[in-house]
C-alpha positions as CSV (number, residue, x, y, z in Angstrom):
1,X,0.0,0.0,0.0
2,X,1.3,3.5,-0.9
3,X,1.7,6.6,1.5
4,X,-0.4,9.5,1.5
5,X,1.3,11.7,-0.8
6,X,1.8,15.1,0.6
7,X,-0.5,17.8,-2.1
8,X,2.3,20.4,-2.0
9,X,5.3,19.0,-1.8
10,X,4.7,15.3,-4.0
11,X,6.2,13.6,-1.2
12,X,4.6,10.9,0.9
13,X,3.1,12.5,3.7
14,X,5.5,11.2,6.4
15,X,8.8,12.9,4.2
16,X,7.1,16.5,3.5
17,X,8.6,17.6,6.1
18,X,11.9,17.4,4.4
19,X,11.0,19.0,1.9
20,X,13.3,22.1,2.6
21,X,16.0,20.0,3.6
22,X,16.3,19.1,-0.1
23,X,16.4,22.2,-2.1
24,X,19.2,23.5,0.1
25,X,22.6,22.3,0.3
26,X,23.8,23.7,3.4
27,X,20.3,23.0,4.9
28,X,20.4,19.2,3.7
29,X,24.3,18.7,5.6
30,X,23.0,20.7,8.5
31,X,19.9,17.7,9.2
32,X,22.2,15.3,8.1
33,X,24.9,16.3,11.3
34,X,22.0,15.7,13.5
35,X,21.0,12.5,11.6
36,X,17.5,11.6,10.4
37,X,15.8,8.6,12.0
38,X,15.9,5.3,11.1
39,X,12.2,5.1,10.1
40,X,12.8,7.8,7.5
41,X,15.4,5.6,6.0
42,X,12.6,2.8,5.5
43,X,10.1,5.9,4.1
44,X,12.7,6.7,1.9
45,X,13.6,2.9,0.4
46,X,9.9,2.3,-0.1
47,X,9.2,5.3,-1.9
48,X,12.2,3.7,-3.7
49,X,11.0,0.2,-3.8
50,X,13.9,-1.0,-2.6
51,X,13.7,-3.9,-0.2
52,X,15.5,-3.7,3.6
53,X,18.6,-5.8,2.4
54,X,19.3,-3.5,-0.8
55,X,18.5,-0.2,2.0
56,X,21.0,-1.9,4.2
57,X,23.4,-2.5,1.8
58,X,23.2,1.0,0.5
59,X,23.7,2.4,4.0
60,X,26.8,0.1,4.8
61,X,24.8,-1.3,7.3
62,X,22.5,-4.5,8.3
63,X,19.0,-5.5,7.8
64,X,19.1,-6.3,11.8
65,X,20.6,-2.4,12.8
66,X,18.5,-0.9,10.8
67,X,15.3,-2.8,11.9
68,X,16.8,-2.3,15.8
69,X,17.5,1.8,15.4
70,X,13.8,1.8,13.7
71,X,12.5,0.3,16.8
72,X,14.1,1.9,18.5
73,X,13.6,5.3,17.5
74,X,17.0,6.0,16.9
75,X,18.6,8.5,14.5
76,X,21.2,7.3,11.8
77,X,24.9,8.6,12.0
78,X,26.1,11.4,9.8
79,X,26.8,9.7,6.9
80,X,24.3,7.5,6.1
81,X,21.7,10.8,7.0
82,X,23.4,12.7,4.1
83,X,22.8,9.6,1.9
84,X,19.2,8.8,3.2
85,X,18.6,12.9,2.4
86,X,20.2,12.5,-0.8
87,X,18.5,9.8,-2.1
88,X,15.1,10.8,-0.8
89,X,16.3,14.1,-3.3
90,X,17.0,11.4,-6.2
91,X,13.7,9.7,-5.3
92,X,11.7,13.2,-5.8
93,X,13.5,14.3,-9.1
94,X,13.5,10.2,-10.5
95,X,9.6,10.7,-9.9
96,X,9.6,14.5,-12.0
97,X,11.2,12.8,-14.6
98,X,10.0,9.5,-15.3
99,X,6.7,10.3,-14.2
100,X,6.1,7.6,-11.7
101,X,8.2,5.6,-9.1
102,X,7.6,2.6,-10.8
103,X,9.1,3.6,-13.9
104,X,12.0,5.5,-12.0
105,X,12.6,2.0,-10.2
106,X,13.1,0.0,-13.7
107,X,15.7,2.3,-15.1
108,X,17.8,2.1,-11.8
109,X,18.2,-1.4,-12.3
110,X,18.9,-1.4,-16.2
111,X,22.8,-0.3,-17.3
112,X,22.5,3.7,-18.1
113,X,24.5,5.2,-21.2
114,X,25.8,8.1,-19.5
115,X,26.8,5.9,-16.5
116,X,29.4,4.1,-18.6
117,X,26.9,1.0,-18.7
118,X,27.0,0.4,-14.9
119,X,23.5,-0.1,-12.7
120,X,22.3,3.6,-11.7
121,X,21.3,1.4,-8.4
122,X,24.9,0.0,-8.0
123,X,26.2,3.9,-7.5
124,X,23.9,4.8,-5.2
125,X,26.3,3.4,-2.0
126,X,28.6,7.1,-2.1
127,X,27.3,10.2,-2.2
128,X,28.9,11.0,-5.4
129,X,27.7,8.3,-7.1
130,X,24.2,9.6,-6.2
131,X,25.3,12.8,-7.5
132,X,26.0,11.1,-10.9
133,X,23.1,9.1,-11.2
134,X,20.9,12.8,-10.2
135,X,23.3,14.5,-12.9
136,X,22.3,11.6,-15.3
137,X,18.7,12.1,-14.5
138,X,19.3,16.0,-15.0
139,X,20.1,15.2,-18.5
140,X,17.2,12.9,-19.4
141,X,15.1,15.6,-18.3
142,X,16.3,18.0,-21.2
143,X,17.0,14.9,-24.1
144,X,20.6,15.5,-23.5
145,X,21.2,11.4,-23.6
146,X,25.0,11.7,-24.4
């Protein structure tokens, strides 16, 4: 079942919030010092539809820590906040410019031209390789496929 989806912002209800956060660099390092909780990491993976084992992998983490700081309403450490915020970014603009999650989803896991063939899903571990696969989008948006 999907979230409520925010009217305003496009986000599921439960991410709006961040919706600042994501627009502004300094503002997006700023939350990501005080880290972002664990259950936002899971809001951000299913708006993602990526399962708990590909989050965990992403984060350089476990399936078990992440399920225990979830429960236990703990926040995530620098890092892997910056990369939760920064994908939840990826997940907004994927959704502007394929149209639907869904269809943002497929052409993570296909090998992407401008990515020198590789799996836009297999970059998104570093924060620049979320930056490329968001620069990549960036130029599907205006046809520039090269």
């Amino acid at each position: 079942m999907l979230a409520p989806i925010h009217a305003q912002t496009g986000l599921p209800a439960a991410l709006a919030s961040l919706e600042e956060v994501l627009t502004d660099a300094f503002a997006l390092v700023m939350q990501a010092r005080s880290g972002v909780p664990a259950k936002t990491a899971f809001a951000v993976a299913n708006l993602l539809q990526l399962s708990t084992d590909e989050l965990a992998d992403l984060l350089h983490t476990t399936t078990k820590t992440l399920r225990t700081y979830r429960e236990a309403n703990k926040r995530l450490a620098p890092a892997a906040s910056e990369q939760v915020l920064k994908l939840l970014a990826l997940a907004r603009q994927g959704s502007e410019v394929f149209g639907e999650p869904t269809a943002f989803r497929r052409w993570l896991a296909k090998p992407a031209y401008g990515l020198d063939n590789q799996l836009p899903l297999s970059l998104l571990q570093t924060s620049g390789g979320i930056d490329l696969v968001a620069e990549e989008v960036s130029r599907i948006a205006y046809g520039d496929f090269a």
